[in-house]
MARFIGU-635413 format. One line per 8 residues: number of its first residue (from 1); for each residue x, y, z of C-alpha. Coordinates in steps of 0.001 Angstrom, whole numbers, plus 500000, padded with zeros to 6 digits. Last residue first. Layout:
NUM = X/Y/Z | ...;
//
This chain:
360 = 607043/141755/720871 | 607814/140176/716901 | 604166/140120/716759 | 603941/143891/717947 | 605872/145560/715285 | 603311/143239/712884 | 600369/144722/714062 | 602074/147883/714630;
352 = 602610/147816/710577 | 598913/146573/709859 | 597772/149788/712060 | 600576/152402/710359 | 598197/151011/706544 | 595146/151469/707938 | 593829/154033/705376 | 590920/151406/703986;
344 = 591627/151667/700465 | 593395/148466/700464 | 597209/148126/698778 | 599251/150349/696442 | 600660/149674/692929 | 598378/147375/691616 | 595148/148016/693490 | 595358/151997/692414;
336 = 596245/151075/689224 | 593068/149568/688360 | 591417/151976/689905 | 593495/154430/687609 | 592683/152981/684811 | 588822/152767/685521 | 588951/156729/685806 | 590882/157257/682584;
328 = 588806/159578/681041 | 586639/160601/684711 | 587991/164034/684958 | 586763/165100/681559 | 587131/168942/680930 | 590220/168840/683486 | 591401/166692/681889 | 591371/168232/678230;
320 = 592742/171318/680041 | 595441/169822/681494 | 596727/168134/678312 | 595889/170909/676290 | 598190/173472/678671 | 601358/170962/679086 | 601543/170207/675202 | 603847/173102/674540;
312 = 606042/171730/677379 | 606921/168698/675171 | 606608/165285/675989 | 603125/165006/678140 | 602020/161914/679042 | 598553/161754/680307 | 598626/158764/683619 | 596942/156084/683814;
304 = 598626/153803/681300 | 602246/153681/684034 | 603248/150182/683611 | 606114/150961/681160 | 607995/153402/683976 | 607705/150496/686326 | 610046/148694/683942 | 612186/151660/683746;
296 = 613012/151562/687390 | 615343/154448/686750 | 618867/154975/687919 | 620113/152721/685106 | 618707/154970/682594 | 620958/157759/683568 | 624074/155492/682889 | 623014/154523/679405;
288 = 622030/157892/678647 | 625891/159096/678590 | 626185/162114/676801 | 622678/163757/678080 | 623777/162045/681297 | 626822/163834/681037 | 625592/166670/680693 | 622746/167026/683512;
280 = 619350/166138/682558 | 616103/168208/682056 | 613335/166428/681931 | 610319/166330/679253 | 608369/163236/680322 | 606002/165439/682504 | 603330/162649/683950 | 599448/164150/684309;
272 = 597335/162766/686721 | 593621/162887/686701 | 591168/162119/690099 | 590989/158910/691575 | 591343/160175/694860 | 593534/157158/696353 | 596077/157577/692852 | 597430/160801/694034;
264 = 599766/158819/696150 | 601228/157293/693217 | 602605/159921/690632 | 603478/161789/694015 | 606434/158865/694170 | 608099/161520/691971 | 609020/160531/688418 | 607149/163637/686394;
256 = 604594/165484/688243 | 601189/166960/687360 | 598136/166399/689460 | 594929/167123/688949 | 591882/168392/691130 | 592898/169680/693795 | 592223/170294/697644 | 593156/166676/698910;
248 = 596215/166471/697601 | 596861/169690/699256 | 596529/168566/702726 | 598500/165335/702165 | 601490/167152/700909 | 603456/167204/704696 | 606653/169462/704635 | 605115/172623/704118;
240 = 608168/174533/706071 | 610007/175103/702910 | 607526/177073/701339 | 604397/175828/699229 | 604161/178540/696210 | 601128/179378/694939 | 600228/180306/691307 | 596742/182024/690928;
232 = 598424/185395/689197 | 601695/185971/687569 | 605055/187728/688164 | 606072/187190/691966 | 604900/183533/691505 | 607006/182565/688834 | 610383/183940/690380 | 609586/182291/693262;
224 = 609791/179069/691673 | 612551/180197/690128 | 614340/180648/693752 | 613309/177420/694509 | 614362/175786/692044 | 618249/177216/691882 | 617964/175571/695573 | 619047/172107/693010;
216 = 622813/172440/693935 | 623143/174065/697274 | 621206/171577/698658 | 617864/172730/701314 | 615457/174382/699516 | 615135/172182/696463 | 616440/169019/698110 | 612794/169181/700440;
208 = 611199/168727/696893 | 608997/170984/695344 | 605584/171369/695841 | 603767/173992/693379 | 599724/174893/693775 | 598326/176075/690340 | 595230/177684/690216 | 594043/177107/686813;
200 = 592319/179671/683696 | 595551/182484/683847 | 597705/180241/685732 | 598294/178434/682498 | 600705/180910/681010 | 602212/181025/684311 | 603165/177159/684555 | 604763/177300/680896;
192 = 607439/179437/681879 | 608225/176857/685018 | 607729/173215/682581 | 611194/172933/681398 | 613235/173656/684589 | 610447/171860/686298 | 610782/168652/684861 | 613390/167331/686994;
184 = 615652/164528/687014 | 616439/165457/689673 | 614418/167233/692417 | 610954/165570/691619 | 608013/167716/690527 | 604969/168328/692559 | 602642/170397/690673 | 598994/171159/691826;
176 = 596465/171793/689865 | 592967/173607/691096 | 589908/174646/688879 | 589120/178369/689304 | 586289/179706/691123 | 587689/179069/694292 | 590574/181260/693649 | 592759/180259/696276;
168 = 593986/182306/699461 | 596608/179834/700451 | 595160/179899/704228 | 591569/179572/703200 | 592231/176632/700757 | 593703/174783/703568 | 590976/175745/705966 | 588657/175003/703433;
160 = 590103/171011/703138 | 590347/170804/706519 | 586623/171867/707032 | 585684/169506/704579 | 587363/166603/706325 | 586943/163249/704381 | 589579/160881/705930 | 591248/158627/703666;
152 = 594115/160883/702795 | 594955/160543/706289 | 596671/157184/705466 | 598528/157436/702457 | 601687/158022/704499 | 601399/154604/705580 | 601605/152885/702699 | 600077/149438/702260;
144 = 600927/147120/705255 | 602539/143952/703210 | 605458/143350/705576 | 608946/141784/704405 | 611703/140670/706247 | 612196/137747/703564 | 614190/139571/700489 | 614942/136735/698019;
136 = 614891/139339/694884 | 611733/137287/693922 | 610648/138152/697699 | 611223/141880/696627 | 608885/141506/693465 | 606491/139644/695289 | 606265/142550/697750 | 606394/145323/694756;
128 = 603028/143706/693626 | 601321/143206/696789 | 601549/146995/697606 | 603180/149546/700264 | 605754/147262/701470 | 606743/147647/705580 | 610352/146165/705637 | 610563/144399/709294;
120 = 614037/143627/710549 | 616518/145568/709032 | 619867/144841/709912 | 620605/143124/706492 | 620510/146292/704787 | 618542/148229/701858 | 618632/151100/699812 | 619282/149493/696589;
112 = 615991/148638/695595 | 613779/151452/696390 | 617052/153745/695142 | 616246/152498/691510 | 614059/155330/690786 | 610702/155439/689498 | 608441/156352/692863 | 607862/154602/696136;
104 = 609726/157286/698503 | 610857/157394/702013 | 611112/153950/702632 | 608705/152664/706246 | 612026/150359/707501 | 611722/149049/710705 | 614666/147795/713044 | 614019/145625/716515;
96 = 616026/147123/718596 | 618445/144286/721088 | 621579/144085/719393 | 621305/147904/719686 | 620845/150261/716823 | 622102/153464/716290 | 625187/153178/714035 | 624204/150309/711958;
88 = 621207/152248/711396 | 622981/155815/710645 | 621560/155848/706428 | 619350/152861/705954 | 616402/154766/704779 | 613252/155967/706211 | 614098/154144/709759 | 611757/153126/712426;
80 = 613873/152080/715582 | 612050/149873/718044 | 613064/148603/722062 | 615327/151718/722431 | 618477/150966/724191 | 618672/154501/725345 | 622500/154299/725316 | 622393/153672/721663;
72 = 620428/157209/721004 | 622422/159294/723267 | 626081/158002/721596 | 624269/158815/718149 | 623614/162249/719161 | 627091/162590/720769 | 628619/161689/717798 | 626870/163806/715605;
64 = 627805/167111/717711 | 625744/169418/719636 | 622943/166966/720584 | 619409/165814/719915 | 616402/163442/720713 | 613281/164983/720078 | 609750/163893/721848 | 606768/164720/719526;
56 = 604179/167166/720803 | 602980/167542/717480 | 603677/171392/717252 | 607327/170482/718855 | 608171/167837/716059 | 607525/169898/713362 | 609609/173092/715141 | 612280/170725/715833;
48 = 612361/169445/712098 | 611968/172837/710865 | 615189/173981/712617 | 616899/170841/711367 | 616190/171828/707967 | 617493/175311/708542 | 620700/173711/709728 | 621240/171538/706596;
40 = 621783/167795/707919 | 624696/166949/710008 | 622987/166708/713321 | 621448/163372/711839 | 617476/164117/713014 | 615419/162460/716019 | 612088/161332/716553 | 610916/159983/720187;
32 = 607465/158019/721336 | 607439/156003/724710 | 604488/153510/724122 | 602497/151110/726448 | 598986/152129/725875 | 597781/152975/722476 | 595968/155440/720667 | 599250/157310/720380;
24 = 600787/154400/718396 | 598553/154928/715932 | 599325/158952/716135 | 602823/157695/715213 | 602488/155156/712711 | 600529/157643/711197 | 602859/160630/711418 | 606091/158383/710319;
16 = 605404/158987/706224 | 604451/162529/706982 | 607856/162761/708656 | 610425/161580/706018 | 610195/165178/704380 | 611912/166479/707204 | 614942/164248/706381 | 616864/161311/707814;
8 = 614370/161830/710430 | 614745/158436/712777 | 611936/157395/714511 | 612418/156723/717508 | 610214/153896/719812 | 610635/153056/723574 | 608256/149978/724902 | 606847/150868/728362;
//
């Protein structure tokens, strides 16, 4: 029996582990755990446990950080999947092979500099990025697609009602949902204009995990709730919605700014809208040198499927113009689609045990 954890930096970490997970399931030969750093925000932890209990997932925990850490080496596990490097050096065993499944594949530098020579196997969700590492001279690398993607493949109807059903949508109105990035952020600009076009639109909003859960971006949250106490047809996803899948699924454009959500809409071919109007702290306002250098700016250039929208003003055309004609830039984003992820066949966890199990 091979022992596997995968290791919950954050709760938002999990829908990217789920797949590997119920893959794993399907197999024989498998001892399945998930833990979380004890230091993270108490609430979060809360919904971690409660996550991991409604999937029947294993948890690994203790009072203090040391002891959790102390309980995880002295299970010798056989595979540690990671979403970023954070405790690996302090978990691992000679022994554990080390996966890496990144959190996040949007426009920030992070993708880069997150890494360590522990890790093993890097799953990579497209051919482009995994030239682009090998260039770097990274050679743990595994082309799998991303597995997070992977449910989005399966055509549920009944899913997609139930989710509808239990938000209590206006099916009569066309659906957007809004999944902004913690920082930079284009929500701070965009809120106001989110209830003016809540009038003709449903409008679903995902925020980040870091705006519930740090002191210094939970501001968003409590706007967010702002918005939806005073209009009509805007829903707010609470902090135990980890998983976006589901509501990918139930509408019909997407607006976000730098968020990795800019990508994993791309599967449904349906129209994405980028908000280029962010709000930046002072002294990257002062200093736009050093806020540039957290971007992947070069990605940033590669982005022609997407409607750019500059000004908040220009939010309510844009969507509306979209919505009007959903298939504008429908060979764009196929084309996109094959360049920034991998097949459409929602397999993505299955070529990652494939190669888990070579190194066996």
């Amino acid at each position: 029996m091979k022992k596997i954890l995968f290791e919950t930096h954050h709760l938002y970490y999990l829908p990217n582990f789920i797949p590997i997970i119920d893959n794993l399931r399907s197999k024989v030969g498998y001892d399945i755990y998930a833990s979380m750093p004890q230091y993270m925000h108490e609430k979060e932890r809360k919904l971690f446990h409660s996550a991991c209990s409604s999937i029947k997932l294993q948890v690994i925990d203790a009072e203090i950080e040391t002891e959790r850490v102390e309980e995880i080496k002295s299970t010798n596990f056989d595979v540690i999947v990671v979403g970023n490097v954070g405790q690996l050096k302090k978990i691992v065993s000679e022994s554990t092979l080390a996966v890496m499944v990144y959190h996040g594949i949007g426009l920030k530098q992070s993708y880069y500099n997150d890494f360590d020579q522990r890790i093993d196997i890097r799953s990579v969700e497209s051919e482009a990025r995994y030239n682009e590492l090998e260039e770097q001279g990274h050679s743990n690398l595994a082309l799998t697609g991303y597995t997070k993607l992977d449910p989005l493949f399966s055509n549920d109807d009944q899913e997609k009602n139930n989710t509808k059903e239990k938000l209590g949508i206006n099916n009569n109105l066309p659906t957007l949902l809004y999944a902004p990035t913690f920082y930079p952020t284009s929500f701070d600009n965009l809120a106001r204009e989110l209830e003016f076009i809540s009038s003709e639109f449903n409008v679903i909003i995902k925020l980040h995990n870091f705006s519930w859960f740090q002191s210094r971006y939970s501001y968003q949250s409590a706007l967010a709730k702002d918005i939806v106490f005073q209009s009509e047809n805007v829903y707010l996803l609470d902090n135990s919605v980890y998983n976006i899948i589901p509501y990918y699924k139930i509408s019909d454009l997407l607006i976000s700014d730098i968020s990795s959500t800019i990508f994993e809409f791309l599967p449904l071919d349906r129209p994405i809208i980028q908000a280029e109007c962010l709000s930046l702290r002072m002294r990257h306002r002062i200093f736009k040198k050093r806020f540039w250098k957290k971007l992947d700016t070069a990605r940033m250039q590669e982005l022609d499927f997407v409607y750019k929208v500059g000004m908040p003003s220009e939010l309510f055309r844009n969507v509306s113009f979209a919505c009007d004609y959903p298939e504008e830039m429908s060979n764009l984003r196929l084309e996109a689609h094959d360049y920034f992820l991998y097949k459409r066949d929602g397999n993505a966890s299955g070529r990652l045990i494939d190669e888990i199990e070579k190194r066996f």
